[in-house]
C-alpha positions, -999 to +999 in steps of 0.1 A: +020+068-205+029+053-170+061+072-169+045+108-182+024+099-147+061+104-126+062+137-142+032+146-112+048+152-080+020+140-058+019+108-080+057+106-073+053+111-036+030+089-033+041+057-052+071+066-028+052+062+000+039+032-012+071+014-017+084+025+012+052+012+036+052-022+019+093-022+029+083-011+065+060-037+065+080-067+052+107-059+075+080-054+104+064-086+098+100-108+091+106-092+125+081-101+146+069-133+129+097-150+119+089-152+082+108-153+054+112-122+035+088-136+007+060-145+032+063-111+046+064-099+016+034-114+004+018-109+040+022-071+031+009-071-001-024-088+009-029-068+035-025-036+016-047-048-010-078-058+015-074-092-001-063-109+025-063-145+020-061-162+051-032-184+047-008-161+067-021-148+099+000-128+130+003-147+159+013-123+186+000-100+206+024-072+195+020-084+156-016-080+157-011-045+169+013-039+145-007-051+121-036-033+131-016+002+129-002-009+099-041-015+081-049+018+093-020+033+079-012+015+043-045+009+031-058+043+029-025+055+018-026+031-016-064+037-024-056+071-028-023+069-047-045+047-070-075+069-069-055+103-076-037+080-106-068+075-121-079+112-119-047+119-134-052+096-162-089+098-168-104+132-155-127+128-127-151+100-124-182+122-128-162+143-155-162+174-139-126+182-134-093+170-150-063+176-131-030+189-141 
């Protein structure tokens, strides 16, 4: 089933899109922190996720900016790569429409 998913182009585009903003912001944050790539990597991930655990915080001016930008940006952009997953998978959540 997960790869019959890549056969939807939107769902392809956006798990692109995905990868490529938690690349943009592993680099960004190895950048301008001075973190390994794991901790950036990590960084990314928990920010993308809304988890956020605490343990890593931006220091700088500029990184809190970036990172700022970069909440704005990556957040909405994964909830609905999720969300339109999950309409591809299982219909709508109130049933009314299944897309194709």
């Amino acid at each position: 089933m997960p790869l019959a998913l890549l056969r939807h182009k939107r769902i392809g585009y956006l798990l692109t899109f995905s990868i490529l903003m938690v690349f943009i912001g592993t680099v960004l944050f190895s950048l301008l922190e001075g973190w390994t790539f794991i901790d950036s990597f990590y960084f990314t991930i928990t920010t993308m996720t809304t988890v956020g655990f605490g343990d890593l915080t931006v220091t700088s001016d500029v990184s809190k900016l970036v990172a700022s930008l970069y909440m704005i940006l990556s957040v909405p952009i994964l909830l609905i790569a999720i969300e339109y997953t999950v309409e591809v998978m299982y219909g709508d959540v109130h049933g009314h429409r299944r897309v194709k």
